[in-house]
VOBA-1610 file (N, C-alpha, C; in pm, whole numbers, padded with zeros to 5 digits, always signed):
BEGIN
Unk+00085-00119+00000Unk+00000+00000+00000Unk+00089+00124+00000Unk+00040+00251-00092Unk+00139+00393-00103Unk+00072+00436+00017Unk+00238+00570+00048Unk+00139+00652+00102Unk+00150+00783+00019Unk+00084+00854+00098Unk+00049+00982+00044Unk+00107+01092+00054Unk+00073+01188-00059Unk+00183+01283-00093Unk+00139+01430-00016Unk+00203+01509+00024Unk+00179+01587+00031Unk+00334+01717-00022Unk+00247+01831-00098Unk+00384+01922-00132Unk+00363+02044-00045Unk+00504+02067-00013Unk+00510+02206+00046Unk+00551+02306-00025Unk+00525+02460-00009Unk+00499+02536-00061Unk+00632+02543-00132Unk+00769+02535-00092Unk+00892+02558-00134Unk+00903+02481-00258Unk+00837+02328-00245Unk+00790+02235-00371Unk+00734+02277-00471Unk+00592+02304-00464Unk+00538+02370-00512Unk+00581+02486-00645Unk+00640+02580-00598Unk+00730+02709-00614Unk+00821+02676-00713Unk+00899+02522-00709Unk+00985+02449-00762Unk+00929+02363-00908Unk+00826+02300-00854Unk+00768+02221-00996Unk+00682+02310-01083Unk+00665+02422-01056Unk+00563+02483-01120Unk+00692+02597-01226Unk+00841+02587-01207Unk+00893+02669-01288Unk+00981+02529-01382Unk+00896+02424-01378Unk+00997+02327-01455Unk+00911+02294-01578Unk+00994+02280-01712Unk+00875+02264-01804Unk+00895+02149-01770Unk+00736+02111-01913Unk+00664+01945-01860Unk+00731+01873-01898Unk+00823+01844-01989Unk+00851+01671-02007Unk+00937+01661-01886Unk+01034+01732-01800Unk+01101+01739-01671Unk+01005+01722-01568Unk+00860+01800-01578Unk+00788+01767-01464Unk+00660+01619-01492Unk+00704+01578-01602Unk+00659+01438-01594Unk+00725+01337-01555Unk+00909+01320-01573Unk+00968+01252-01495Unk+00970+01278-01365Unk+00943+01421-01289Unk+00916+01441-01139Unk+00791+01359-01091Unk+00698+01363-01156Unk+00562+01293-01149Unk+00574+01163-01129Unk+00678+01070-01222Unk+00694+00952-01227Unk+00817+00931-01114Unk+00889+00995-01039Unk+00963+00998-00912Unk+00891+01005-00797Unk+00790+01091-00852Unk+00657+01097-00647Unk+00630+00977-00725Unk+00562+00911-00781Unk+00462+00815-00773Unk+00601+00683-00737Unk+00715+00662-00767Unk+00814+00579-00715Unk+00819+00580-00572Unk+00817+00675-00502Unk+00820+00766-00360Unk+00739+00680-00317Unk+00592+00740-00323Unk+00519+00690-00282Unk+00490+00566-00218Unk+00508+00493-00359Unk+00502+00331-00323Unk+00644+00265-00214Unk+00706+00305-00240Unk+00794+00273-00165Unk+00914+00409-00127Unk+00871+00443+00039Unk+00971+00532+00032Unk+01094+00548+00101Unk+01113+00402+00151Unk+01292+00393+00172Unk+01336+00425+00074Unk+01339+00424-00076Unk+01392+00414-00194Unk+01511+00517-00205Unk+01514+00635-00117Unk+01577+00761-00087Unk+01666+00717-00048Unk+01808+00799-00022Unk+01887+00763+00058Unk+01919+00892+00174Unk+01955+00846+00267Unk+01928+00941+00420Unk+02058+01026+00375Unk+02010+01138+00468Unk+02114+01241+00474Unk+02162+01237+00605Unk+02275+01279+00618Unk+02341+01296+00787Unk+02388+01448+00823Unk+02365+01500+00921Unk+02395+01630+00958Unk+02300+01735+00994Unk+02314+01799+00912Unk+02222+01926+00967Unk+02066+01866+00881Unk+02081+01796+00759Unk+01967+01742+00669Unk+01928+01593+00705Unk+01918+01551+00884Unk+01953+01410+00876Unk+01775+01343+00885Unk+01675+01458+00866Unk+01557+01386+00867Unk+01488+01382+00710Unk+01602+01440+00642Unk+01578+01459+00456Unk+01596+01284+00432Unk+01514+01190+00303Unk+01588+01150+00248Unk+01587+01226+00076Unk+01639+01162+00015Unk+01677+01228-00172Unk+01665+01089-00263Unk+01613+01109-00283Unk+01549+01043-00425Unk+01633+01138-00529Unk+01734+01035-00678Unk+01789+01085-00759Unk+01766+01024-00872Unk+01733+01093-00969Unk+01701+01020-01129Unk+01750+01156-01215Unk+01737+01050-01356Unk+01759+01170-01459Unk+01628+01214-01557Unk+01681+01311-01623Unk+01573+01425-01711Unk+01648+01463-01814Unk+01623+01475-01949Unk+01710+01520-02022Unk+01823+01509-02023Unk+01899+01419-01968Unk+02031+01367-01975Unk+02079+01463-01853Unk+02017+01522-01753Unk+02070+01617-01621Unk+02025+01546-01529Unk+02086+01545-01376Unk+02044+01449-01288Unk+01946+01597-01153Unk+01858+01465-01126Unk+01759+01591-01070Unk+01746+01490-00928Unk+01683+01571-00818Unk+01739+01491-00675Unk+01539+01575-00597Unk+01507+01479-00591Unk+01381+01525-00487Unk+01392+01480-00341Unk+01389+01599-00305Unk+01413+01567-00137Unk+01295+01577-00093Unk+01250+01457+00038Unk+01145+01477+00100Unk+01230+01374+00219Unk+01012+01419+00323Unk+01042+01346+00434Unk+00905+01255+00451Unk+00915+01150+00554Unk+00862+01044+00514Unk+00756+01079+00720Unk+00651+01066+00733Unk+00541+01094+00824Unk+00479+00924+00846Unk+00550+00812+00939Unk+00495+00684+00932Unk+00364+00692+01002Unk+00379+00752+01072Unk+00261+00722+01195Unk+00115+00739+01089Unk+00065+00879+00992Unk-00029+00878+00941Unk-00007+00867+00769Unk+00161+00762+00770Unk+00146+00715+00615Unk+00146+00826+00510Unk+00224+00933+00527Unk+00250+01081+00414Unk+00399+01070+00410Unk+00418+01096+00279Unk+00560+01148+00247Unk+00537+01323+00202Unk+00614+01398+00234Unk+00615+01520+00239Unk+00735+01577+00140Unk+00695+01647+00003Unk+00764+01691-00118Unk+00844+01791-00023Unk+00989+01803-00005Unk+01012+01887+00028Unk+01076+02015-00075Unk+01152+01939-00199Unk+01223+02019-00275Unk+01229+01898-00436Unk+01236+02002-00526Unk+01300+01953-00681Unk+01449+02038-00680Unk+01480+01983-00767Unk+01644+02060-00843Unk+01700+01974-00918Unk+01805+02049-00960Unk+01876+01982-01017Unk+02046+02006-00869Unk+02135+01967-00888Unk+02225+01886-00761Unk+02317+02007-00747Unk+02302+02105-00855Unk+02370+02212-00804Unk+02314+02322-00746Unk+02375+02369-00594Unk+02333+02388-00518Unk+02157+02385-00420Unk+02157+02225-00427Unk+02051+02174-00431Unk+02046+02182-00236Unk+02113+02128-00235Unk+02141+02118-00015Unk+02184+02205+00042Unk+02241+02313-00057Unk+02255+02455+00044Unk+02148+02536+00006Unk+02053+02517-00092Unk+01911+02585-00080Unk+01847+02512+00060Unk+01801+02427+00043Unk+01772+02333+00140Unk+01795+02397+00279Unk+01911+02427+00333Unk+01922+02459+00458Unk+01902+02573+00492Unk+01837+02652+00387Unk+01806+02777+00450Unk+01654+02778+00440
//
């Protein structure tokens, strides 16, 4: 069973300046998420409750960070990009 998505506004803000064939492979990354969302790999440090999900788009590699809510089954969109300066947006 998935769980469910929810995007935050910073997300949001993010997929809405990507054209579509990029935000159809984002589409097809939440719906990967979803179903399974260990699939990420954890961050350590100041980002250690992020995980990142990484695939490609047009031959550029793009990294969706979210966080994962077990108790009521939501994963939470936190960010799109592409990997440059993708985690020092992030921390601010």
């Amino acid at each position: 069973m998935s769980y469910g998505v929810l995007q935050t506004r910073r997300f949001a803000r993010q997929y809405k300046k990507l054209h579509d064939n990029i935000a159809a492979d984002v589409d097809t990354a939440v719906e990967t998420v979803a179903e399974n969302p260990t699939v990420g790999d954890r961050k350590k440090g100041d980002l250690a409750n992020l995980l990142v999900y990484k695939f490609h788009s047009q031959g550029q590699l793009y990294l969706l960070g979210y966080t994962i809510d077990d108790e009521v089954r939501l994963v939470y969109l936190e960010a799109i990009g592409s990997h440059e300066n993708f985690y020092r947006d992030l921390k601010r």
